[in-house]
N, C-alpha and C positions, 0 to 999 in steps of 0.2 A: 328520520332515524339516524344515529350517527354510524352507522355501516356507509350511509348515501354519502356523511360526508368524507368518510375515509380518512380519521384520524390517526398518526402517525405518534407513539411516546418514547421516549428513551426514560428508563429508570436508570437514577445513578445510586447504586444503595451498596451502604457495608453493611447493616443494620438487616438481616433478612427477614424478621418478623416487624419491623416496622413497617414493611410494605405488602404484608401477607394482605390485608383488607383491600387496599390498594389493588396490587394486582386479579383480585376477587372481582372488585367494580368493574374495573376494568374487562374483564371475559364477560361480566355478564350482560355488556352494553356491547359487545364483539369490536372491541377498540384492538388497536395493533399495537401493543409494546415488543419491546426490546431489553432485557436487562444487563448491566454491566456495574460492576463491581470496583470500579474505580474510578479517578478523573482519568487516568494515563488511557484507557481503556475508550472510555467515554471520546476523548480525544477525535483517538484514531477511528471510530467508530463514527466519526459525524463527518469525516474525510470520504467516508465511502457511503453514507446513507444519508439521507434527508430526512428529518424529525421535526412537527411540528409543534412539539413542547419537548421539557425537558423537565422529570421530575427529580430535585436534587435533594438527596441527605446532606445536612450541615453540618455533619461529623465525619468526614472523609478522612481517609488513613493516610495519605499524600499529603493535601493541605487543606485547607476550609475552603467552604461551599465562595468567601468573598472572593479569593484569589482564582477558583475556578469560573465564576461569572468573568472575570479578568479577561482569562484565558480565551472564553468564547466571545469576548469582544473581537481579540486581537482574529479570531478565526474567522472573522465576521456573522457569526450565528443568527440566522432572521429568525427563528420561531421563539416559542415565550416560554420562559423559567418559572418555574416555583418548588419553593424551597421544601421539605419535609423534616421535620424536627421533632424529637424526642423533645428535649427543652431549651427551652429561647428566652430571653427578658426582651423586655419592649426594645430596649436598645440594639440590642441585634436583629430584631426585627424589623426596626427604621434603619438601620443599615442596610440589611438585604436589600431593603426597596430602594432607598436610595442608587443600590449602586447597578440596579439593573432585573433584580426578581420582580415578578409579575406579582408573586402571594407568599404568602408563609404560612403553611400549617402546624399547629402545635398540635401533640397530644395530647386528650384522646381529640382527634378529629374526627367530623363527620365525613364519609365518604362520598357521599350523594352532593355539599359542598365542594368537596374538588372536581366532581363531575361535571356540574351547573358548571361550576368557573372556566373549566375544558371547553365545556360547548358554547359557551358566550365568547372567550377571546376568542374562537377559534372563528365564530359568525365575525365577528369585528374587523380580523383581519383581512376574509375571502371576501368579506363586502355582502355576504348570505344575510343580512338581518332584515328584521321587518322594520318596514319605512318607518311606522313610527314606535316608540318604547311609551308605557306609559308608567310613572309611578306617583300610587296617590293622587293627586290633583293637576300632578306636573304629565303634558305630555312632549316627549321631545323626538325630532327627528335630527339622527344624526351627521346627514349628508347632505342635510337642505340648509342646516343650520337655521332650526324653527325650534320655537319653542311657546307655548300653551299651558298658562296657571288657571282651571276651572274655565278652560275654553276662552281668556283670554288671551291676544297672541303676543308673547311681551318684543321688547325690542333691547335686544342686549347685545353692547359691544365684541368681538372678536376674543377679546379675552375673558368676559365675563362668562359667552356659552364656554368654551373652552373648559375654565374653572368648573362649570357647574355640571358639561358633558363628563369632566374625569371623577367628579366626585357623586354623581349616577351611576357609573360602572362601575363602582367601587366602593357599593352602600354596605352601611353598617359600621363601618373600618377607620380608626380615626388615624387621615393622611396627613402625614407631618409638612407642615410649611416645606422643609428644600426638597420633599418630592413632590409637592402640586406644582412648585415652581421647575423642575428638573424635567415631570412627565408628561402636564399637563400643557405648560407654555414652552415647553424646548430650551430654557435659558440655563446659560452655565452657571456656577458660583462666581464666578470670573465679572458675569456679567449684573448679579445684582448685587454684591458683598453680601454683607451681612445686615444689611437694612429690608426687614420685609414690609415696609410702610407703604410701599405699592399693592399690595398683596391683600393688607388689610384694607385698604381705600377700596377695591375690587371686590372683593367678599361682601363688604358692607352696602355697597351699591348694588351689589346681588341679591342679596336678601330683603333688601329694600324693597327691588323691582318684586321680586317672588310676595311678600308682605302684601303687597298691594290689591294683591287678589286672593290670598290665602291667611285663614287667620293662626295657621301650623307653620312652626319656624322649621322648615327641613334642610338647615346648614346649621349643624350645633357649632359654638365653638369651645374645643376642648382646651381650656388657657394652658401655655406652655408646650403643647405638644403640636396640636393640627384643627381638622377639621373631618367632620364626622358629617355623610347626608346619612337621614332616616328614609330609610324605604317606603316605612308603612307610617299609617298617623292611627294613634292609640284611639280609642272607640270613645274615650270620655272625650280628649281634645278633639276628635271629630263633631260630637253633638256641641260643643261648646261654640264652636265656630259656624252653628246653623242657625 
């Protein structure tokens, strides 16, 4: 039950009906927020209390949701961001992640989504998960660094689980090249430029090894933008592959 695990939220919101559902879910799963009406506020509020996420409005009366993720860098902030947005283009959206939010919700959102996503990072960080995940044909374990396509146990380099562990937790969601490389390998800009030809050597070696036992391609790749896992395999491309 998430009472047992004593979630902690800060709401950053100007917008007060933006977060009316929001804070609804929230009571009804007896989670502990906190609301605050500004970054300035917000600030000072994480100086005296400990919160293990942080839900932020991208329209703040101060400055943007970027410049306040900034902020809680320099504050050293340990728990996880996500942003809340009336409206976003894709672009702001691969910025936010880029530069440190966990998710981005656009309107209308579903509420039971940010929920799920609460109680996943929140198991990922305390270490609370169950040994192994499975999705579809894939099962993975993510502290053993194992991993299992229809009960084969594949053998993947350091970077390939890596790749294929952040774009598991993150199904559905097409992850732009410099945040698989930012969050999932830990490398700067600094340190790859602007060549992602390592990236795609790795992807493709991934999906290779995943191929080999699966006739379901579950790493789309979305040209020009990222990469997208499917969670689930559609019921026609299941029988096709029996």
């Amino acid at each position: 039950m998430v009472q047992e695990i004593n979630i902690k939220v800060l709401l950053v919101k100007h917008n007060q009906d933006l977060f009316v559902p929001i804070t609804k879910c929230l009571e009804s799963e007896s989670i502990q927020y906190t609301c605050v009406c500004s970054a300035t506020e917000a600030l000072n509020e994480l100086k005296n209390e400990t919160y293990d996420f942080i839900l932020l409005e991208n329209q703040l009366t101060e400055y943007s949701a970027l410049i306040f993720l900034k902020q809680l860098n320099l504050q050293r902030y340990q728990g996880n961001v996500m942003i809340v947005a009336k409206n976003a283009t894709d672009e702001e959206i691969v910025s936010a992640i880029s530069n440190g939010s966990d998710d981005v919700f656009t309107t209308p959102f579903n509420t039971n989504l940010i929920l799920a996503r609460l109680k996943s990072l929140y198991r990922l960080r305390s270490g609370n998960i169950p040994q192994n995940y499975f999705f579809g044909e894939i099962e993975i374990n993510p502290t053993e660094y194992k991993v299992w396509v229809n009960k084969n146990k594949m053998t993947l380099t350091k970077t390939e689980f890596e790749i294929l562990k952040f774009l598991i937790f993150n199904p559905d969601r097409i992850i732009p090249h410099e945040v698989l490389v930012k969050q999932a390998l830990n490398l700067s800009p600094s340190e790859i430029g602007e060549n992602y030809e390592f990236l795609y050597s790795h992807l493709k070696n991934l999906k290779r090894k995943i191929g080999q036992h699966s006739a379901f391609n579950y790493i789309k790749t979305v040209y020009g933008q990222g990469y997208r896992f499917c969670s689930f395999i559609p019921l026609a491309e299941s029988n096709a592959g029996q």
